[in-house]
N, C-alpha and C positions, 0 to 999 in steps of 0.2 A: 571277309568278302568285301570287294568296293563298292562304295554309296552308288546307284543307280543316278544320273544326272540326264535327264530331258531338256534336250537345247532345242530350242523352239530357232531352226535353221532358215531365215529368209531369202537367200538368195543372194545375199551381201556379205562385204568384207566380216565386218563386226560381229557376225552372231557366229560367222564359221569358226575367227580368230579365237571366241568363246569355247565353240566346243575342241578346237584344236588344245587351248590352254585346260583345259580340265579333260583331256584323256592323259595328255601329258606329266599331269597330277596325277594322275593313278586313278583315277574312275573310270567306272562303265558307261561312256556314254552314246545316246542313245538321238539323234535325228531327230526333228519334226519339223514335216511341213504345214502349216496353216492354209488350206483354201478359204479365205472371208469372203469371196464374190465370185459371182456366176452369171450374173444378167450382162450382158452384149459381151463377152467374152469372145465371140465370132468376131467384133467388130475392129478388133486389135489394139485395143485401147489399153486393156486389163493386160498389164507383165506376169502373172503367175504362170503359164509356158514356159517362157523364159527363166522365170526365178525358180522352177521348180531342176529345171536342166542344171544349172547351176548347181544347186544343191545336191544332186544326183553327182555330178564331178566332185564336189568338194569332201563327198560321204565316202568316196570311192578311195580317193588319195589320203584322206584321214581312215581309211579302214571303219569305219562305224554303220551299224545299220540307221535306215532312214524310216519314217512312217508316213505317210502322207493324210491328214484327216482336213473332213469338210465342216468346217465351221457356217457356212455363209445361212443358213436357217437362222442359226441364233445371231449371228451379225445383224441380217435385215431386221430380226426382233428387237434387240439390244439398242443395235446402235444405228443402223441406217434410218429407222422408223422415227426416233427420236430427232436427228440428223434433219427429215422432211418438218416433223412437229413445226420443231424453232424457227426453222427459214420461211415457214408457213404464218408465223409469230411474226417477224418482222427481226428474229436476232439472227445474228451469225455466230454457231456451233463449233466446238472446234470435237471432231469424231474420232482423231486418235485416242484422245483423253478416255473417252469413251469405250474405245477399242481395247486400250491397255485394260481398265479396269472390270470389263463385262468378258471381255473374251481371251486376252492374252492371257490373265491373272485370276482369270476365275474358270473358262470352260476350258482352255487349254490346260490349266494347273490342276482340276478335275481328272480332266482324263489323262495325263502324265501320271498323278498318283493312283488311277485306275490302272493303269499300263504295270506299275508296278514300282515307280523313280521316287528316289527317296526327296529328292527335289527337282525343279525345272530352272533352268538359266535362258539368259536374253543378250544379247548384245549390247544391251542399253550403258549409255556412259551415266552409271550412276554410283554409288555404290550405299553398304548396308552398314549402321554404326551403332553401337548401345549407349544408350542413357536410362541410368536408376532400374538397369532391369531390361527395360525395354529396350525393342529395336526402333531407329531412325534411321530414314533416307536421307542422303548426304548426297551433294552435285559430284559428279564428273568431274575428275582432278583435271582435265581438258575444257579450261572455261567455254571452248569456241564449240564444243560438242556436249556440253551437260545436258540433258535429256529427263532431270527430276522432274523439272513444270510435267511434261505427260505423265507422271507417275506418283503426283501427290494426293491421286484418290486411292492406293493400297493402302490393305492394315497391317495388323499387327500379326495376321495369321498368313496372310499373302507374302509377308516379308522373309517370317521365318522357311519358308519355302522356297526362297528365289536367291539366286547366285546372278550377282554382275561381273563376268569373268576381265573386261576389259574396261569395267568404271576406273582405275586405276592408273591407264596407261593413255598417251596421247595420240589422236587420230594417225598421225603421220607414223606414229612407231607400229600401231596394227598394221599399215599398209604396207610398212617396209618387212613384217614378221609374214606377213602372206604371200611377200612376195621373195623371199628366203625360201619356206616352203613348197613354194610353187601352185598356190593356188590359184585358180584360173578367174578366181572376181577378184585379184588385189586390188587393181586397178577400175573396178567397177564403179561408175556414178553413185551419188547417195543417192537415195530415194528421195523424194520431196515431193509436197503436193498432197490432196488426199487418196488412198491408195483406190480405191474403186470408180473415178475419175479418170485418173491417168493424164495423158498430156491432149485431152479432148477440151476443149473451147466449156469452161465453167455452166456461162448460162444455156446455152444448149443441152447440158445434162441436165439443170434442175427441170427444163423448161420441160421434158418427157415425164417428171411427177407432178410438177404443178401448175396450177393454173395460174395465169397472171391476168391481172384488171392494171392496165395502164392509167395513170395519174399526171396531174402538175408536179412538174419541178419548182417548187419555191425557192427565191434567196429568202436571206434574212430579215432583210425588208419588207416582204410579200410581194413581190413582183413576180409573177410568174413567169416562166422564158423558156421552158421548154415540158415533155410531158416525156418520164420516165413509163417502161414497159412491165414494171410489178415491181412492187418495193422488195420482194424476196432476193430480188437479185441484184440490190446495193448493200452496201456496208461503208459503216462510219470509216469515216479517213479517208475516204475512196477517193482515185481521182481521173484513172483512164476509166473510159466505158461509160462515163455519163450520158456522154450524148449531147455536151453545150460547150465546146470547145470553142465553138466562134464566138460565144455571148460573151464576151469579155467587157468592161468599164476603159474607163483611161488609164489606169494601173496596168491591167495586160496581165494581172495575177490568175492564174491555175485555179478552178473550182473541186472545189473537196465535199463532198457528203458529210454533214454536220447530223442530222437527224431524220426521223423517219416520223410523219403524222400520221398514226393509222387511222383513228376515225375520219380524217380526210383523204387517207390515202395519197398524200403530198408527199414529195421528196423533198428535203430543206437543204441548201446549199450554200456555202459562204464563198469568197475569193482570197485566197491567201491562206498560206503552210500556217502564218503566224497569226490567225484569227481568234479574236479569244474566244468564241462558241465551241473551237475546238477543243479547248481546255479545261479537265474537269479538276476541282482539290478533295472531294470525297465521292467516293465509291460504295456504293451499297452491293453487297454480294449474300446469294443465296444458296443453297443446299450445301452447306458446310462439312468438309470431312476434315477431322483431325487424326493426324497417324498418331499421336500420342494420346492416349484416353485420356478426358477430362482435363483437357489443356486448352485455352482458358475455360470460365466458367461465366452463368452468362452474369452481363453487367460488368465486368473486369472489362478493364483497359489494355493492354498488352505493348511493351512497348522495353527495349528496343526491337524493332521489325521491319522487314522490308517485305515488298511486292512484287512481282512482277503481273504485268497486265495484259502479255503476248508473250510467247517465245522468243527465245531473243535479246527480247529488253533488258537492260540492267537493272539491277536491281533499284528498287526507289525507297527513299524513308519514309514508314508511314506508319502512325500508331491506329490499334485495332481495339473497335468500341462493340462488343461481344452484345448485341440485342438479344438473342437467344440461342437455341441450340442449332438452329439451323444458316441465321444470317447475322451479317455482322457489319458493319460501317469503316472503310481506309479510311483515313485522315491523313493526306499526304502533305509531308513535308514542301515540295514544291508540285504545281498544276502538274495533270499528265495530259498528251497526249492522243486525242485519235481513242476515246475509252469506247469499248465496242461491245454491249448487249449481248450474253451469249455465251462470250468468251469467257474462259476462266482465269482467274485470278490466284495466285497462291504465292504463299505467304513463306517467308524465308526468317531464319536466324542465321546469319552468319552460311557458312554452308548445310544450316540443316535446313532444310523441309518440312516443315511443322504443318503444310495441309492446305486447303483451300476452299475455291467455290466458284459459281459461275457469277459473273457482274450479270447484277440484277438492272439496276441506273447508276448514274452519277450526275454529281451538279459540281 
């Protein structure tokens, strides 16, 4: 009899072209839609209408049943609550991270193996690889679409469960295999953004959780020039939306968000891309996961390694000074950029994924 396979169905090219490549293989596979959100879904913000329609067409032409479950109780638990915490903190969250590891890889892999699937697959351009035994995460042979950074908080139990049917293969070739098929999202936008957002104006959403107490905007100097509307709703690097666009010196240079004062409730601000407040050489990172148990240990130095400190980023060189089991010290080979409180950090060999954590500070 075939392995039972639950493909977690979004609504997009990637996760269909997934469950098309593993029927095609010879398994039973099996649909799922994820509901994570339900507040202002009236208000047309939220795509899940949309991306569920989709899904419904792509389940139809691929022959497979579909199921639809509501996650969004344990999402608002999980990860949106968490999400308000930090911004309420003064850091910037990144919620997918979150999502993958609390609901795509734990309640959704839950109730997959409840349902009966001998495993669950995703779209994600990532793929699964062995060392000494164990399983590792490995990038996306599609440098421009690797998607590990969101997926370096799975373990060792979450992995042996998960099928990446199109970590393998390059964006453009998925688009051209869907649209061979005839599937009706070949040509679909990616999604981008955070998904319970939608293309609604940022601070306007947090502004309906949280409260803001407006402050001085400080430069570096301490000149104050203007007065931000809550620090929740800046982030380091930043540079539209300040609100000091005219306050410019005789350089004529761009203001960027360098830091956030919270016992003062100051916003800190420099002028210029190339300032060096913006640049940090070590990074301190906190709540640690490693996909490989026991890799390093603490006090060990770890090295060679690389970072990335966003999405996107390339990879940087940086040796890792293991404080204990939970946080750990970058020491980057050259300054980074725009390092941003909140965000996670994860940590690369070569194309594996050895784990991460959230940037705790940097100096």
């Amino acid at each position: 009899m075939a392995e039972t396979i639950v493909v977690g169905l979004s609504g997009g090219v990637d996760s269909s072209i997934a469950a098309y490549l593993l029927k095609r293989a010879g398994y039973h596979v099996v649909g799922m839609f994820m509901k994570n959100w339900e507040d202002d879904d009236r208000a047309g913000f939220c795509s899940a209408k949309e991306d569920l329609l989709d899904v419904i067409s792509v389940a139809d032409i691929l022959d497979i049943d579909i199921e639809v479950v509501n996650f969004s109780a344990e999402y608002k638990d999980r990860v949106f609550s968490v999400f308000l915490k930090e911004y309420s903190a003064g850091r910037t969250p990144n919620p997918d991270i979150l999502c993958n590891s609390e609901i795509k890889f734990t309640a959704f892999l839950g109730h997959a193996i409840a349902y009966g699937a001998d495993k669950i697959a995703t779209g994600h351009y990532a793929r699964i690889g062995q060392q000494d035994g164990m399983l590792t995460l490995l990038k996306g042979l599609d440098n421009t679409k690797d998607q590990s950074y969101f997926l370096h908080r799975l373990d060792q139990a979450q992995l042996s469960k998960t099928i990446f049917p199109v970590g393998d293969m390059q964006k453009t070739t998925v688009r051209q295999l869907a649209l061979e098929i005839g599937l009706p999202n070949a040509k679909k936008k990616d999604s981008t953004g955070i998904c319970f957002i939608g293309e609604r104006p940022f601070r306007a959403f947090l502004s309906q959780y949280l409260s803001s107490e407006p402050g001085p905007i400080v430069t570096d100097t301490g000149l104050t020039i203007g007065q931000h509307v809550g620090l929740a709703y800046y982030t380091i690097g930043q540079r539209k939306g300040i609100g000091i666009g005219g306050m410019a010196d005789s350089s004529g240079a761009p203001w960027f968000v360098v830091d956030k004062d919270i016992p003062n409730n100051a916003l800190i601000v420099v002028q210029g891309h190339e300032h060096p407040m913006l640049f940090k050489q070590t990074v301190t990172v906190s709540d640690l996961h490693w996909i490989l148990p026991g890799l390093p240990k603490t006090g060990q130095i770890r090295k060679p390694c690389a970072a990335k400190l966003r999405y996107r980023q390339a990879d940087s060189p940086c040796v890792v000074e293991v404080l204990d089991e939970a946080r750990c010290i970058l020491h980057f080979d050259h300054p980074q950029w725009g390092v941003t409180p909140g965000q996670s950090a994860v940590l690369y060999d070569g194309d594996t994924c050895l784990g991460g954590g959230v940037i705790e500070s940097a100096q």
